[in-house]
NULO-704169 format. One record per residue (C-alpha): x, y, z; residue number from 1. Coordinates in nm, 4 decimals. Each point is the difference from the previous one (the first is absolute). Example, Ala and Ser with C-alpha at 12.3 -4.5 7.8 and 13.67 -1.06 7.14 Angstrom:
! NULO-704169
X:Y:Z:resi
1.2300:-0.4500:0.7800:1 .
0.1370:0.3440:-0.0660:2 .
This chain:
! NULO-704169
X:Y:Z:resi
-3.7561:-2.9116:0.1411:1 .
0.2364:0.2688:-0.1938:2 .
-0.2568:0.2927:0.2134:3 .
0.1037:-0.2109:0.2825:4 .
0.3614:0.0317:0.0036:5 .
0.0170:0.3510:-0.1316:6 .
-0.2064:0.1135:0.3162:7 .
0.2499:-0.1992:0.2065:8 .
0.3325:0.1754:-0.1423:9 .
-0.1688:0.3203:0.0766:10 .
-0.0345:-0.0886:0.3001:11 .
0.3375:-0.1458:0.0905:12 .
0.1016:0.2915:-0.0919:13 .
-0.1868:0.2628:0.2393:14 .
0.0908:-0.2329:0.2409:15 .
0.3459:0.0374:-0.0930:16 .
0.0540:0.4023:-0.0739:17 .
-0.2141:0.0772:0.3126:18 .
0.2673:-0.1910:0.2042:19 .
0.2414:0.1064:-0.2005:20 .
-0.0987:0.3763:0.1312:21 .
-0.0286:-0.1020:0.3113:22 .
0.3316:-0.1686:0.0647:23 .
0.2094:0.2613:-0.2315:24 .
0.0175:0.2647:0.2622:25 .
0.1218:-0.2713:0.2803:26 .
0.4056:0.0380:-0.0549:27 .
-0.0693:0.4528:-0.0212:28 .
-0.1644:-0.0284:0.2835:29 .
0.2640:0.2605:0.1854:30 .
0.0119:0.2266:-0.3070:31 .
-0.3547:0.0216:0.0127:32 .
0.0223:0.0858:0.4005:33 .
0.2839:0.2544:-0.0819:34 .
-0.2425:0.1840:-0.2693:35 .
-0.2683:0.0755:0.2031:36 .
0.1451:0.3382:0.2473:37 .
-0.3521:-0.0675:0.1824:38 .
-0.1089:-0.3282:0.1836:39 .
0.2944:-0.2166:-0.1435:40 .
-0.0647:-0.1996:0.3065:41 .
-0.3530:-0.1369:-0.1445:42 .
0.2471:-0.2020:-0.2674:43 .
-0.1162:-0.3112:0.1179:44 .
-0.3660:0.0962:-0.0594:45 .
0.1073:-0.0270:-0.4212:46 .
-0.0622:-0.3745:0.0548:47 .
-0.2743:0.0125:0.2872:48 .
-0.2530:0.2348:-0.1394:49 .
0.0061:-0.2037:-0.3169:50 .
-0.0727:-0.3188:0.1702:51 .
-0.2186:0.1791:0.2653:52 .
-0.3072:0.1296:-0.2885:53 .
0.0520:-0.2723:-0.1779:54 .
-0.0563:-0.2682:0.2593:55 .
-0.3370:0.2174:0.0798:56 .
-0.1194:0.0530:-0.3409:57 .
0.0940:-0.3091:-0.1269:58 .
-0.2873:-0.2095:0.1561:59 .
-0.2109:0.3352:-0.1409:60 .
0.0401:-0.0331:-0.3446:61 .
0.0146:-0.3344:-0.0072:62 .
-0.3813:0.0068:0.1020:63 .
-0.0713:0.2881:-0.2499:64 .
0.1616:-0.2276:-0.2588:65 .
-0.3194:-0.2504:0.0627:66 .
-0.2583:0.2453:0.0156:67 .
0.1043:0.1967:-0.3099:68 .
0.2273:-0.2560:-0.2063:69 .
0.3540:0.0268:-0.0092:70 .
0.1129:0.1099:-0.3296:71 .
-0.0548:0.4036:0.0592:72 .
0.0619:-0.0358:0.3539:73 .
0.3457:-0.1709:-0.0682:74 .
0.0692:0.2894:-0.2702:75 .
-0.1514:0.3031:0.2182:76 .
0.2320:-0.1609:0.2611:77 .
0.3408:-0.0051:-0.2303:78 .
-0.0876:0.3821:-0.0967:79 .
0.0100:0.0779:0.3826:80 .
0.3401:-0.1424:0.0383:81 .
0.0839:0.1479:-0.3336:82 .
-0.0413:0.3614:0.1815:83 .
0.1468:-0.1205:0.3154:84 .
0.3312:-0.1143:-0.1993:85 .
0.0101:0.3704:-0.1802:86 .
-0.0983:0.1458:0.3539:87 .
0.3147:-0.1891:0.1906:88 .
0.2707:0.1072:-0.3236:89 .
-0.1296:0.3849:0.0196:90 .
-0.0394:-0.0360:0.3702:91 .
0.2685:0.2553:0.0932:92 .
-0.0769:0.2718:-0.2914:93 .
-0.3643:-0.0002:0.1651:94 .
0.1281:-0.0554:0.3498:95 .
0.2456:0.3622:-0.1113:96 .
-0.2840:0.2018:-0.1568:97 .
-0.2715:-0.0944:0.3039:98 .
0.2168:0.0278:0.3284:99 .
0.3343:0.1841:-0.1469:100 .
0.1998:-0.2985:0.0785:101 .
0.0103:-0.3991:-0.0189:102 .
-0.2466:-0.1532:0.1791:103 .
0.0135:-0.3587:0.0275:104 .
-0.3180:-0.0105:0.1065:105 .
-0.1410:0.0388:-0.3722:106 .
0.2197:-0.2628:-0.1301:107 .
-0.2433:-0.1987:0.2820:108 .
-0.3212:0.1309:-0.1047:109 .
0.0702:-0.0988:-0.3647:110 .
0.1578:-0.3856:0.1394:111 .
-0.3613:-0.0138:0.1665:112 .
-0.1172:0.0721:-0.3379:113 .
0.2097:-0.2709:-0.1367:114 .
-0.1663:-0.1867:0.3113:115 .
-0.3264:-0.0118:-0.1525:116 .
0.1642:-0.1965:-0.3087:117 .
0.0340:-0.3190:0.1920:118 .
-0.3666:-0.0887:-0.0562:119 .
0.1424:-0.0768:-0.3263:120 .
0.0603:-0.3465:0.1014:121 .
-0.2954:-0.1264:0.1482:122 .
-0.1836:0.1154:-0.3210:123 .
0.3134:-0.2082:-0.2292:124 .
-0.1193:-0.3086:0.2347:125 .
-0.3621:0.0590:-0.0833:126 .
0.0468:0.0446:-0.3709:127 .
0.2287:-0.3022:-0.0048:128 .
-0.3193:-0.1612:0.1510:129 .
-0.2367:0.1217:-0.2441:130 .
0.1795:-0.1075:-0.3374:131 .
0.2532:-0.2993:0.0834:132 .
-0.1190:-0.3666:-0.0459:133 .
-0.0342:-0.1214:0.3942:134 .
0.3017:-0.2265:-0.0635:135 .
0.2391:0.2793:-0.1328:136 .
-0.1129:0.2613:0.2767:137 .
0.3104:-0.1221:0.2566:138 .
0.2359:0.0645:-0.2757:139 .
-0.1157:0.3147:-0.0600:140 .
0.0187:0.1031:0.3621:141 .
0.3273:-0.1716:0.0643:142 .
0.1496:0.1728:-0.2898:143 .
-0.1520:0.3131:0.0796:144 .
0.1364:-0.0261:0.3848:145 .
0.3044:-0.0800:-0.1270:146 .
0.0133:0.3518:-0.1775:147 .
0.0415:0.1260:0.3768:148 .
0.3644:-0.1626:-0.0092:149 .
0.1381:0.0791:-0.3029:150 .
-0.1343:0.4100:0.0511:151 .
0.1846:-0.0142:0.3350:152 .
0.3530:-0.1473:-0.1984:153 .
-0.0420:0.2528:-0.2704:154 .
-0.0589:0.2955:0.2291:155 .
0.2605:-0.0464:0.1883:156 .
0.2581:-0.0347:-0.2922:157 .
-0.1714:0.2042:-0.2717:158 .
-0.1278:0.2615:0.2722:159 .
0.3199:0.0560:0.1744:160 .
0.1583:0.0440:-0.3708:161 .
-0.2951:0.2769:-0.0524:162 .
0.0863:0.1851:0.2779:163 .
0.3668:-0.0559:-0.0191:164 .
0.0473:0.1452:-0.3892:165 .
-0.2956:0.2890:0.0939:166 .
-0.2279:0.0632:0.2851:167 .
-0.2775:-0.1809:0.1863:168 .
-0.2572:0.2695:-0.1750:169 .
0.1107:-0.1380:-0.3355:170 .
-0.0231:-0.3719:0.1237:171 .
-0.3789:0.1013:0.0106:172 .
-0.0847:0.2051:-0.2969:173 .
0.1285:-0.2937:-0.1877:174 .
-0.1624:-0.2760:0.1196:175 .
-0.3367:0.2080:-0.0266:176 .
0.0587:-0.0717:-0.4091:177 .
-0.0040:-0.3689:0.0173:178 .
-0.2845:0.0199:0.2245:179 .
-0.2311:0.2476:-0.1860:180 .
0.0112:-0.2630:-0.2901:181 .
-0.0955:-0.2975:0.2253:182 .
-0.2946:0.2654:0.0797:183 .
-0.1046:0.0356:-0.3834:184 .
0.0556:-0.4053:-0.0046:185 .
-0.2459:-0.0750:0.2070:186 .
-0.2507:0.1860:-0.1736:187 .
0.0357:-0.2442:-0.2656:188 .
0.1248:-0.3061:0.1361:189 .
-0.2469:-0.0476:0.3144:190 .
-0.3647:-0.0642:-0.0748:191 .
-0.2224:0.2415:0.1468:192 .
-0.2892:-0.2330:0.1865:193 .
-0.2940:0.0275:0.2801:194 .
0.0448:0.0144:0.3546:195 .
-0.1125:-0.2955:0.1787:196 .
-0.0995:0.1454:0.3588:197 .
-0.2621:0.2716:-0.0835:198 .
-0.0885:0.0159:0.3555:199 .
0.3006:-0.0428:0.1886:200 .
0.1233:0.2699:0.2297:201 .
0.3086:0.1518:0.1244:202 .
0.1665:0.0647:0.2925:203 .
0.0947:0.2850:0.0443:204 .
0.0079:0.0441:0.4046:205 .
0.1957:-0.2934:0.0014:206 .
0.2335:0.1237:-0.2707:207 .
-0.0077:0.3063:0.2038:208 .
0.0750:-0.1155:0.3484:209 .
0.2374:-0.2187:-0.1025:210 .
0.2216:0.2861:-0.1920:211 .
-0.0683:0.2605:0.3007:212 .
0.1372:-0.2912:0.2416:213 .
0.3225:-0.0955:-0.2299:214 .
0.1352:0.3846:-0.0549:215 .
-0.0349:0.0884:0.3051:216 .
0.2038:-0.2911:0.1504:217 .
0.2412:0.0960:-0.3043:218 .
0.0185:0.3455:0.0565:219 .
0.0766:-0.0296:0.3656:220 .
0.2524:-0.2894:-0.0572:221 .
0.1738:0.2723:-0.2491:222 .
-0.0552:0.3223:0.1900:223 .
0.0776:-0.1233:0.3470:224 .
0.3670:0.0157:-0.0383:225 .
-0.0219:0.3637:-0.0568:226 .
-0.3259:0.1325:0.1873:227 .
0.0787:-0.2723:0.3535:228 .
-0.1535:-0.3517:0.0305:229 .
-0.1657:0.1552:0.3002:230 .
-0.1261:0.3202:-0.1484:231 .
-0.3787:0.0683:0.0158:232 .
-0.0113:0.0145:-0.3682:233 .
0.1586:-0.3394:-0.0867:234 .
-0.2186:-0.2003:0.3393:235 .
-0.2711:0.1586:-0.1982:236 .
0.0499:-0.1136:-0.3292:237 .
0.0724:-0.3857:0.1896:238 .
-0.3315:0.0345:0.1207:239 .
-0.1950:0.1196:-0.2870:240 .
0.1669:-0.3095:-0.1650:241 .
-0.0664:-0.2587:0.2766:242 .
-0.3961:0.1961:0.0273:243 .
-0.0646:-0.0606:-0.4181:244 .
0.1578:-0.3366:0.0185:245 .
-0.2404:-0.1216:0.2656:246 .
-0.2744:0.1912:-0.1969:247 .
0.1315:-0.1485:-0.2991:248 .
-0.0548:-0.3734:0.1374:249 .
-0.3505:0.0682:0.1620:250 .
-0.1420:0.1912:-0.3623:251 .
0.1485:-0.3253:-0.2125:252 .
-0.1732:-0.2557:0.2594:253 .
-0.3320:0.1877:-0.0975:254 .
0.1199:0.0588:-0.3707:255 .
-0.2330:-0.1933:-0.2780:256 .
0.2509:0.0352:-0.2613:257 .
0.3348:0.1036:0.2721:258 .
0.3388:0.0545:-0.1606:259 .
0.1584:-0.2758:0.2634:260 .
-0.2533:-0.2891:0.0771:261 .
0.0607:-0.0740:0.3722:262 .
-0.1193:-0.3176:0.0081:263 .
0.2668:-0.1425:-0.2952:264 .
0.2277:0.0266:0.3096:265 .
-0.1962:-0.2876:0.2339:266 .
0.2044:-0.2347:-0.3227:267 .
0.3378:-0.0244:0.1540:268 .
0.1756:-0.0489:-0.3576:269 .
-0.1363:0.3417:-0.1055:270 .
0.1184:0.1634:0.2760:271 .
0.3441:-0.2068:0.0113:272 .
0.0245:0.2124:-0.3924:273 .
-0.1438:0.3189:0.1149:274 .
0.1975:0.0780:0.2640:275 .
0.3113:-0.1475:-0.1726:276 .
-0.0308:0.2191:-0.2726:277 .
-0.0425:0.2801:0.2495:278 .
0.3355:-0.0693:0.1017:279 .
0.1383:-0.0949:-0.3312:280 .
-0.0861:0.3012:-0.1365:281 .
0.1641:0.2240:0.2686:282 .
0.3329:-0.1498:-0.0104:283 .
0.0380:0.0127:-0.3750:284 .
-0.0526:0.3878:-0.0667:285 .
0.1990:0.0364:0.3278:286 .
0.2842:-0.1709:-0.1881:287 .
-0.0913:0.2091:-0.2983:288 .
0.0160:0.3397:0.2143:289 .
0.3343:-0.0849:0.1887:290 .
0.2295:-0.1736:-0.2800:291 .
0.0711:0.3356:-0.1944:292 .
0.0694:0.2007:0.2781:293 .
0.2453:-0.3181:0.0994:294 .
0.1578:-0.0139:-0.3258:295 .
0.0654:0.3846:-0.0627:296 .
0.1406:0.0853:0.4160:297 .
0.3418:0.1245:-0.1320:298 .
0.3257:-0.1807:0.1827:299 .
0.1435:0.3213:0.1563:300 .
-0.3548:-0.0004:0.1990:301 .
-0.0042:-0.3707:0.1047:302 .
-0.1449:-0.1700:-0.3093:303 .
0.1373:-0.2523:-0.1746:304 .
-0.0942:0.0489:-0.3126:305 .
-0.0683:0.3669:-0.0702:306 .
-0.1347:-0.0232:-0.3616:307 .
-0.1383:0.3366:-0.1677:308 .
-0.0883:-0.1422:-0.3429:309 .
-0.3769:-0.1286:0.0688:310 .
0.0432:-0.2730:-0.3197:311 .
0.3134:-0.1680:0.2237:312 .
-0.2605:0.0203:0.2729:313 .
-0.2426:-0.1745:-0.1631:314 .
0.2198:-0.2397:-0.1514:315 .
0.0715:-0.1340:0.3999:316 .
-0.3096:0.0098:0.0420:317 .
-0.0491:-0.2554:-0.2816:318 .
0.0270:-0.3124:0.1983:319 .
-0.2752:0.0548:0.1876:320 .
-0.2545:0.0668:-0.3052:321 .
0.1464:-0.3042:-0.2009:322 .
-0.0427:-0.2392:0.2901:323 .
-0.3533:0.1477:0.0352:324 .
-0.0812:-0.0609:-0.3624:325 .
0.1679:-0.3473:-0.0279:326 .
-0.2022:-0.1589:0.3037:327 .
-0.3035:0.2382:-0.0721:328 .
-0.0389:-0.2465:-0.3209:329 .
0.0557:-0.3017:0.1812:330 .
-0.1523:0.0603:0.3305:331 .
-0.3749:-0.1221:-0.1389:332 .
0.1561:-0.2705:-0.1035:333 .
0.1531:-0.1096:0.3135:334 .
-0.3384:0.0730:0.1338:335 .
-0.1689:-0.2643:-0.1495:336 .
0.2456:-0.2417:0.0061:337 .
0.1100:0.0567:0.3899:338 .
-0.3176:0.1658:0.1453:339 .
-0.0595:0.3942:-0.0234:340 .
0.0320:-0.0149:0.3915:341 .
0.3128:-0.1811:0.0270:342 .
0.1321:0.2470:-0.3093:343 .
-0.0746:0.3336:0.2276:344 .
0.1474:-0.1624:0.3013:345 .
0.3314:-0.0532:-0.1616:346 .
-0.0358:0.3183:-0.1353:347 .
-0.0472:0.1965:0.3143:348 .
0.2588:-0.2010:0.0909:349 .
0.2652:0.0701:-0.2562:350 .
-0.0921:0.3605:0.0327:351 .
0.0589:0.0660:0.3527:352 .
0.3458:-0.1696:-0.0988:353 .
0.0567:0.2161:-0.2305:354 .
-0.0466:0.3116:0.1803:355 .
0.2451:-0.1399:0.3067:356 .
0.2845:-0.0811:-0.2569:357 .
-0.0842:0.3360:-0.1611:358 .
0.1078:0.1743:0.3783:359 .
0.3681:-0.1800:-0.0077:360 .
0.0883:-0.0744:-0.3372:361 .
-0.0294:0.3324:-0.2056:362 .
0.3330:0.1485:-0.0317:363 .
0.1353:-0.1147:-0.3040:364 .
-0.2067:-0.0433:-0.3108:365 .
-0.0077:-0.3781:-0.0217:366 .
-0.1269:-0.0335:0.3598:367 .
-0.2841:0.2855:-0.0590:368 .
-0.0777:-0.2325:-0.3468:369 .
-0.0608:-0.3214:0.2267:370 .
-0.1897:0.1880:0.2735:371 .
-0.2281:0.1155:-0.2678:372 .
-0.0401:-0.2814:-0.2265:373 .
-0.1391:-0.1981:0.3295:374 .
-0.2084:0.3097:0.0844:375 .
-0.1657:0.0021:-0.3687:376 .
-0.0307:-0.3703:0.0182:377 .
-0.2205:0.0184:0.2959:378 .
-0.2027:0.2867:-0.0441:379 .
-0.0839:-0.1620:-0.3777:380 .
-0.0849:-0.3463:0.1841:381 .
-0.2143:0.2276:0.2720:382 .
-0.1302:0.1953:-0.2447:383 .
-0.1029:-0.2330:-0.2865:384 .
-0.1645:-0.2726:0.2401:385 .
-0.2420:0.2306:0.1771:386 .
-0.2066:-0.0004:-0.2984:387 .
-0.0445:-0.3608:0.0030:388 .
-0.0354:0.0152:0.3689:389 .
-0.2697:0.1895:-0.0675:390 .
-0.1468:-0.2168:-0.2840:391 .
0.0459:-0.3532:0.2118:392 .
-0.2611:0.1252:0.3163:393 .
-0.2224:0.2332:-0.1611:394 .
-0.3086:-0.1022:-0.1181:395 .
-0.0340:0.0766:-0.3590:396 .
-0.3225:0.2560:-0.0003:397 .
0.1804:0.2101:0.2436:398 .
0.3912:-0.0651:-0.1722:399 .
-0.0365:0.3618:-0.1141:400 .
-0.0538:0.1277:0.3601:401 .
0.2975:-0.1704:0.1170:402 .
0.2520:0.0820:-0.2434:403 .
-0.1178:0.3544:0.0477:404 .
0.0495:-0.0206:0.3605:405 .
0.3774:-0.1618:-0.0420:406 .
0.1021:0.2998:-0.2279:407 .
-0.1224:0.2642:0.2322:408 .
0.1829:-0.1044:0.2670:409 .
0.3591:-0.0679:-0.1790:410 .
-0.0732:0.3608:-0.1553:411 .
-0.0303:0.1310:0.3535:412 .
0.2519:-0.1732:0.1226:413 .
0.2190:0.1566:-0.3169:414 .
-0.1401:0.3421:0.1037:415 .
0.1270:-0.0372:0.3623:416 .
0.3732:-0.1604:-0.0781:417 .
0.0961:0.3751:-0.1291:418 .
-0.0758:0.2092:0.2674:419 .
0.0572:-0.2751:0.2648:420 .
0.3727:0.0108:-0.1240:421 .
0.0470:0.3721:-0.0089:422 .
-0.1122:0.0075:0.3588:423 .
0.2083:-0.2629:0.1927:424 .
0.2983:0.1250:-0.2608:425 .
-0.0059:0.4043:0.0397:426 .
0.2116:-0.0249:0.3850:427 .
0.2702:-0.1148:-0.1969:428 .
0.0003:0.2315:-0.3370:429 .
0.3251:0.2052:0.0018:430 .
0.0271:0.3897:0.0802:431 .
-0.0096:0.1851:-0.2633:432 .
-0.1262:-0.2933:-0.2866:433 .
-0.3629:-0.0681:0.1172:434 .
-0.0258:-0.2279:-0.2444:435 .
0.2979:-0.2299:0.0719:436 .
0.0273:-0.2307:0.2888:437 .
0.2735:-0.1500:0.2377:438 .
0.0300:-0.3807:-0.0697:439 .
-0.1740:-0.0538:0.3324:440 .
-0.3095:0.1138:-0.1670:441 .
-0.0105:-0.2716:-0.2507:442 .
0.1134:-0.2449:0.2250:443 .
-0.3370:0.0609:0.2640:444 .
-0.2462:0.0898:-0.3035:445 .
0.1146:-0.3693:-0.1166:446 .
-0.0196:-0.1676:0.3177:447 .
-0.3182:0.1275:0.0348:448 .
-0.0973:-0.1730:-0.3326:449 .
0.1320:-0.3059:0.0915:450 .
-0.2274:0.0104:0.3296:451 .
-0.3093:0.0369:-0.2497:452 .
0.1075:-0.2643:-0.2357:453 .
0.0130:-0.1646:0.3076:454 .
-0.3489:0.0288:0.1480:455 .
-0.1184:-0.0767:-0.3570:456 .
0.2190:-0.3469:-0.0502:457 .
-0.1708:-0.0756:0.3740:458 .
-0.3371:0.0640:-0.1522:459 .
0.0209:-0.1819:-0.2940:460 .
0.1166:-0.2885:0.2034:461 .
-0.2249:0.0481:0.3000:462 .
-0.3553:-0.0210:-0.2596:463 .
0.1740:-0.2101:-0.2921:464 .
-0.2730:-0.2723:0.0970:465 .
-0.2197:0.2501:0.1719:466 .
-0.2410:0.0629:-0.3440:467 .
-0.3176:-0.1448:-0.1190:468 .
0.0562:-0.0904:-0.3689:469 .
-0.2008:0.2122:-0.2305:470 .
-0.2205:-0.1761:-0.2921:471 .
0.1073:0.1478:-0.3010:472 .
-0.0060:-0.1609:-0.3841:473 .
């Protein structure tokens, strides 16, 4: 049992430093814009492209994981972040000696990179399967989800102190330390073992359509603004998305092994926590993309805050994370207690409330601290009863399938909040600071948020008895 637990605080902790990472560059957002002098417009992409190859690879690796075991996988994996994380610090030195100036578009290439990393978690989940006692395995996974909270609280505190007492480079060369040891860890700590679908096969069209169909909608949603919503090139890249989607769906309906199994959706339930999480997804890293540029508008230009020390920006950002960790932990709980239906209904709920207080009760810090505290509360009730949405009307032989399906589509979703709120926010950025915005901005990219926590209360509500029950042990 002592192998046991010593695979399970390794890892809690990748679970936590990758988080970590990826929250700690949230409140530099604009310093990272400002140190690009090409495409600092593509600063929402730092978040999307992340979330973009990972939600494609994800469902990749996980399937490699069963066909070749998941102990090298899981470490050939961490290596490839590894590089990513040194590729992102030294981004502008490489970006300076390729192109002759900074290029944010590197920074990208290598946060694709990092991308690739998130198929770290579906092979955690597997191991966790392979060497925990069937009673233990929920507390593993509910401790190891909960890692996802407490990253987020300490990236936005200890990342915005990084990048406050040095630079946003440093912030990564550091945490690439920690993590290279969690790398030699696993050498030792995770059994090495036999993969247990030797004739399984991927999907790669599927993989492929589906990433061909999601950048292109993301790169139009981000480039319109500047090339015309009505230019040739943008209609085109709309219709090469809308063309692969459609593809997409037809190649997965003929698909033996298909990334998203289209008949899961004939179960209302599963679609009730598919398309929530869709939604769920998008309005969190839109929160995530908006609050820093919110918090650091200075006061002569409109803001109310005007912060340029990214550890005070983190620090109001605080409320949000804590809220998200405190209900993260008790929100399977209140699942089986209350129903994991009824639990994502009143989180959809409390969401969308949270997003309409955010848009009039924001310009002193207490007020921000209650707008956010309800917003973490219900995107950590959303968030943590999906799963169990998930578990309550899927059948247990295809569980795997399922919970696949529910993370790709809150990692799209994550993907699209980004760009989405660069694009309905870049009319009202102000001449001559690109990368600062009139308070109108934040109020419509808000409002907007509060439309899709909305639609997703309304479908949790509208399908909460829709679902046939899964049988499940």
């Amino acid at each position: 049992m002592k192998g046991h637990y010593s695979v399970l605080v390794l890892l809690s902790l990748i679970s936590l430093v990758v988080m970590f990472v990826e929250i700690m560059l949230v409140p530099d957002l604009r310093q990272v814009a400002s140190d690009f002098t090409n495409g600092a417009e593509w600063i929402s992409w730092v978040l999307s492209i992340y979330l973009l190859v990972g939600g494609v690879v994800t469902p990749i690796i996980g399937k490699l994981g069963d066909i070749y075991g998941t102990r090298n996988l899981l470490i050939t994996v961490m290596v490839i972040y590894l590089l990513g994380l040194l590729g992102s610090g030294f981004s502008i030195t490489i970006s300076n000696s390729l192109f002759g100036e900074a290029n944010i578009f590197v920074l990208l290439f290598f946060r694709g990179v990092q991308g690739i990393g998130m198929g770290m978690f579906p092979l955690a989940f597997s191991v966790i399967r392979d060497v925990f006692p069937q009673d233990r395995i929920p507390f593993a996974l509910g401790l190891v989800s909960s890692m996802f909270a407490v990253g987020t609280s300490i990236g936005l505190v200890l990342g915005g102190w990084l990048t406050s007492v040095d630079t946003w480079n440093f912030a990564f060369h550091l945490v690439a330390i920690p993590f290279a040891i969690l790398i030699i860890a696993a050498f030792f700590v995770v059994k090495k073992e036999q993969g247990v679908e030797k004739g399984a096969k991927i999907d790669g069209m599927g993989a492929a359509l589906l990433g061909i169909s999601v950048f292109c909608f993301l790169y139009a949603v981000t480039a319109g603004r500047t090339d015309g919503w009505t230019s040739f090139k943008i209609l085109s890249f709309f219709v090469v998305s809308v063309i692969a989607a459609i593809a997409f769906v037809l190649w997965e309906r003929r698909s033996k092994e298909p990334i998203v199994k289209l008949s899961l959706f004939k179960n209302l339930g599963i679609m009730n926590a598919t398309l929530v999480a869709f939604f769920a997804g998008l309005v969190m890293f839109l929160y995530y993309q908006t609050m820093p540029f919110f918090l650091e508008t200075p006061v002569e230009l409109g803001g109310y805050y005007g912060f340029s020390d990214t550890f005070v920006v983190g620090l109001h950002m605080l409320p949000t994370a804590a809220f998200q960790f405190i209900f993260g932990m008790t929100g399977g709980i209140a699942s089986k207690k209350y129903g994991s239906t009824n639990v994502m209904v009143v989180g959809t709920a409390i969401m969308a409330v949270g997003f309409l207080i955010l848009t009039q009760f924001n310009d002193v810090f207490w007020k921000l601290s209650v707008s956010q505290a309800v917003l973490g509360t219900g995107i950590a009730l959303a968030m943590s009863s999906l799963i169990n949405v998930v578990m309550d009307f899927t059948p247990k032989d295809e569980f795997g399938v399922s919970s696949g399906m529910n993370t790709l589509f809150r990692t799209i979703g994550g993907a699209i909040g980004p760009a989405l709120s660069a694009a309905v926010m870049a009319p009202y950025a102000i001449p001559g600071f690109e990368e600062l915005y009139r308070y109108e901005g934040f109020d419509r990219i808000w409002t907007v948020a509060t439309v899709f926590a909305v639609i997703a209360f309304i479908i949790a509500l509208v399908f909460r008895k829709g679902g046939k029950q899964g049988k499940r042990s």
